[in-house]
Backbone as CSV, one residue per row, in Angstrom:
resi,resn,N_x,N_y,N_z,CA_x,CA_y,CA_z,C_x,C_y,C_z
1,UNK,0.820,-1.194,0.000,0.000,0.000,0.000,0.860,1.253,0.000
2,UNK,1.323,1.148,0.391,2.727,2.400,0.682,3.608,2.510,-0.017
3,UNK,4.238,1.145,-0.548,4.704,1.700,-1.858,3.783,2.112,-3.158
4,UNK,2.528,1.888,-3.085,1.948,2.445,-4.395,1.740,4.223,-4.075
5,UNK,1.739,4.031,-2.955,1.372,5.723,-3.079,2.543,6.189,-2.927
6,UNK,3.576,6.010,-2.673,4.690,6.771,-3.081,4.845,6.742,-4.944
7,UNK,4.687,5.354,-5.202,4.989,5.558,-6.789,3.617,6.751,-7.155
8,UNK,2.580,6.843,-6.596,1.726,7.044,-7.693,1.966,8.866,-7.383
9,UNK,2.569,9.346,-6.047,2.969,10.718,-5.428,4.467,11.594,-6.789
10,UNK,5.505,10.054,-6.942,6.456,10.955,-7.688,5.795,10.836,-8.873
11,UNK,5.210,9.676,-9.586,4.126,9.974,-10.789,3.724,11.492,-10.888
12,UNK,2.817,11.833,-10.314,2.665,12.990,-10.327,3.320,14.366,-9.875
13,UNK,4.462,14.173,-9.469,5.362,15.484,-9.157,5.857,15.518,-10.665
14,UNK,6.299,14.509,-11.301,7.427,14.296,-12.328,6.427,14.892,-13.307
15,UNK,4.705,14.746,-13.253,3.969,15.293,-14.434,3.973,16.780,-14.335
16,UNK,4.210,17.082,-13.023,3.972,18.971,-12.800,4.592,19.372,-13.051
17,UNK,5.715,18.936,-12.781,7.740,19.596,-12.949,7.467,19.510,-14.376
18,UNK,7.117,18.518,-15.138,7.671,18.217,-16.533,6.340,19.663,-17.105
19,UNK,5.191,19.687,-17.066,4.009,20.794,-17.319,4.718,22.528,-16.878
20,UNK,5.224,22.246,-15.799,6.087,23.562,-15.248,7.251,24.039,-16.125
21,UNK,7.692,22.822,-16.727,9.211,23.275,-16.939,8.753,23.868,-18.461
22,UNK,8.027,23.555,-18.849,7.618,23.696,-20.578,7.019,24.614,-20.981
23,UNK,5.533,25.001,-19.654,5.860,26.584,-19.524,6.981,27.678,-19.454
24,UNK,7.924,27.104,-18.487,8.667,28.076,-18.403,9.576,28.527,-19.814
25,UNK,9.843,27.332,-20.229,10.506,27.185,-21.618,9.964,28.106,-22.530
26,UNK,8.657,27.833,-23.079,7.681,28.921,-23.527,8.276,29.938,-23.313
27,UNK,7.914,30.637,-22.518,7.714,32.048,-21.634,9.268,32.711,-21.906
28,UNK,10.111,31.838,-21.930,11.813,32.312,-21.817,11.839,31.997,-23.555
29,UNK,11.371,31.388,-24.363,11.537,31.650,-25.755,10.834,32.576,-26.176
30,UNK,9.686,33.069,-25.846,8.845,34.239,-26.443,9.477,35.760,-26.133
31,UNK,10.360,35.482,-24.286,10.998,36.681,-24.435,12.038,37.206,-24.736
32,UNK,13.064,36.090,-25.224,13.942,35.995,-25.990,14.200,36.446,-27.001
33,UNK,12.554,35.844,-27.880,12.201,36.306,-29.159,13.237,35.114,-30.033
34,UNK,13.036,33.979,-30.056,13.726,33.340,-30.486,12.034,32.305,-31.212
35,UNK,12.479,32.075,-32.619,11.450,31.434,-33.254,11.625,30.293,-34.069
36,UNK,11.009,29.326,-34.727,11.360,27.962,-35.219,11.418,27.345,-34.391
37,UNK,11.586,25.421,-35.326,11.593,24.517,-34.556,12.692,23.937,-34.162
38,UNK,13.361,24.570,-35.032,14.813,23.950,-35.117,15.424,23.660,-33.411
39,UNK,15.418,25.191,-32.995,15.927,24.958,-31.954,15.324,24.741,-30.591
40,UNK,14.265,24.345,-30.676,13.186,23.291,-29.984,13.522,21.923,-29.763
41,UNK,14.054,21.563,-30.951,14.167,20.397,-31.188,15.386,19.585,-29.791
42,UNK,15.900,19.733,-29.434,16.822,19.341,-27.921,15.738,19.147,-26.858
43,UNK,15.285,20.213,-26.457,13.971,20.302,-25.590,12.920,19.237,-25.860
44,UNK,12.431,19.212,-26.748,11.496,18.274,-27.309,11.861,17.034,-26.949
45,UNK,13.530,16.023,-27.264,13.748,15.470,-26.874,14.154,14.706,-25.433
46,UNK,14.685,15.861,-25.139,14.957,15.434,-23.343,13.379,15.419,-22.416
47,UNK,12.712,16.007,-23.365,11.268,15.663,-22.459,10.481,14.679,-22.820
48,UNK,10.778,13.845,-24.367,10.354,12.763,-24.886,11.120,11.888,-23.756
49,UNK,12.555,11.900,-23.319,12.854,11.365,-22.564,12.053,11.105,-20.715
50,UNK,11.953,11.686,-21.147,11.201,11.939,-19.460,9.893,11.239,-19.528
51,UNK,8.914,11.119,-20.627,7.851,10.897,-20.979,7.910,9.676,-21.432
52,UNK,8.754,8.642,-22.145,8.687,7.654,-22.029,9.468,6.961,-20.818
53,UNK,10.053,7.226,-19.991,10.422,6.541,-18.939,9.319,6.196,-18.024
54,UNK,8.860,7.280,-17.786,7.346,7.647,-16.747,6.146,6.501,-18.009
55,UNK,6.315,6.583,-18.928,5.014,5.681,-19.599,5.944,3.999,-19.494
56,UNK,7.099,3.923,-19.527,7.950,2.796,-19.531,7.337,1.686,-18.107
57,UNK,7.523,2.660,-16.597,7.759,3.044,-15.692,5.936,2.308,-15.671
58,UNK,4.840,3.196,-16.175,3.459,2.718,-15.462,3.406,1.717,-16.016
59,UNK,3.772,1.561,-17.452,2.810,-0.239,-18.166,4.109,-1.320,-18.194
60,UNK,5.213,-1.068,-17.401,5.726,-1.726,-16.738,6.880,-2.854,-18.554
61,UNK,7.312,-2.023,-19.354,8.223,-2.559,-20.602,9.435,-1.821,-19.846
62,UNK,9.551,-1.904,-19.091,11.536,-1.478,-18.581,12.177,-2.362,-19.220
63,UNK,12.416,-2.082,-20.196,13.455,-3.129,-21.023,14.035,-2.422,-21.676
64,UNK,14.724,-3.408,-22.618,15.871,-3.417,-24.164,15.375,-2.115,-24.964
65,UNK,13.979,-1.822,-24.706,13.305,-1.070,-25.725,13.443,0.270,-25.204
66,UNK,12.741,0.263,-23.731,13.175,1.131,-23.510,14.109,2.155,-23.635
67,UNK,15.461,1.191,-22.957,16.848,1.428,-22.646,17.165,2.164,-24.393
68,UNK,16.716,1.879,-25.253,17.386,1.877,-26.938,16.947,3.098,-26.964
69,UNK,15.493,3.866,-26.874,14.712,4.624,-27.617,15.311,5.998,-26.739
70,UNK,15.405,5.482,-25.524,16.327,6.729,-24.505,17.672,7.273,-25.171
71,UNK,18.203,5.902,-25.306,19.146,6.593,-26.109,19.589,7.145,-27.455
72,UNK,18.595,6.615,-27.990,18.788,7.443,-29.562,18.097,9.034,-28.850
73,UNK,17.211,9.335,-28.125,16.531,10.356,-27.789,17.593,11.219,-27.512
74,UNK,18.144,10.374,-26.659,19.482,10.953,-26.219,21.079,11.746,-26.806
75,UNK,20.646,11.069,-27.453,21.984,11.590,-28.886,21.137,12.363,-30.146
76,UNK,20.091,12.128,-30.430,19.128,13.302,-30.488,19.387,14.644,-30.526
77,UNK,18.688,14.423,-29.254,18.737,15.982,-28.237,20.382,16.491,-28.574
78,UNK,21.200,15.979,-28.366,23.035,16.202,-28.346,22.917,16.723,-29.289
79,UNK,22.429,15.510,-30.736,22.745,16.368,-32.345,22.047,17.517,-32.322
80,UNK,20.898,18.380,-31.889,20.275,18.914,-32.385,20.800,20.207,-31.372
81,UNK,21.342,19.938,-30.508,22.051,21.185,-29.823,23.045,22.140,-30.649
82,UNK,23.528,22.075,-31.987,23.906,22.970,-33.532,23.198,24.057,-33.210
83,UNK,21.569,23.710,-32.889,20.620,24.637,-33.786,20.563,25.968,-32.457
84,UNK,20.987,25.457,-31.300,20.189,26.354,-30.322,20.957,27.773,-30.437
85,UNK,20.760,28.590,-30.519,21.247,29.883,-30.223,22.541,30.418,-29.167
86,UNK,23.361,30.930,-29.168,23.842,31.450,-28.295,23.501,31.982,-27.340
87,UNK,23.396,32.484,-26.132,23.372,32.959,-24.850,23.923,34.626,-25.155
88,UNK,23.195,35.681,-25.237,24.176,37.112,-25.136,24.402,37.428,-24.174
89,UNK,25.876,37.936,-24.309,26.424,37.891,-22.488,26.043,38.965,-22.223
């Protein structure tokens, strides 16, 4: 009993944080003024990451498949870090 409600407690922190963080993302690209997908595309992935672990995680495929799709996600996100913009100091 107690362990389900802990799983089912970070379940849902990990959905708010992940809803929170994407706002914020938003909000810091609009005032940036930074546009396209291009450089979305990193973001997109590290939260595909997050999103299939947590779906991995409830219907219970922690496997080979998993483990694979993380990591192409993973090197992904890496390749597509070209596109992101610089930081002005």
């Amino acid at each position: 009993m107690r362990e389900t409600l802990m799983e089912e407690v970070l379940s849902i922190i990990l959905i708010i944080s992940l809803i929170t963080s994407v706002i914020v993302l938003i909000r810091k690209r609009k005032k940036a003024g930074v546009t396209g997908m291009k450089s979305t595309l990193t973001s997109i992935c590290f939260y595909l990451i997050a999103v299939t672990n947590l779906a991995a995680y409830w219907f219970g495929f922690l496997g080979i498949f998993n483990w694979i799709l993380t990591i192409i996600l993973l090197f992904a996100g890496a390749y597509f870090t070209k596109y992101l913009t610089p930081a002005a100091a």
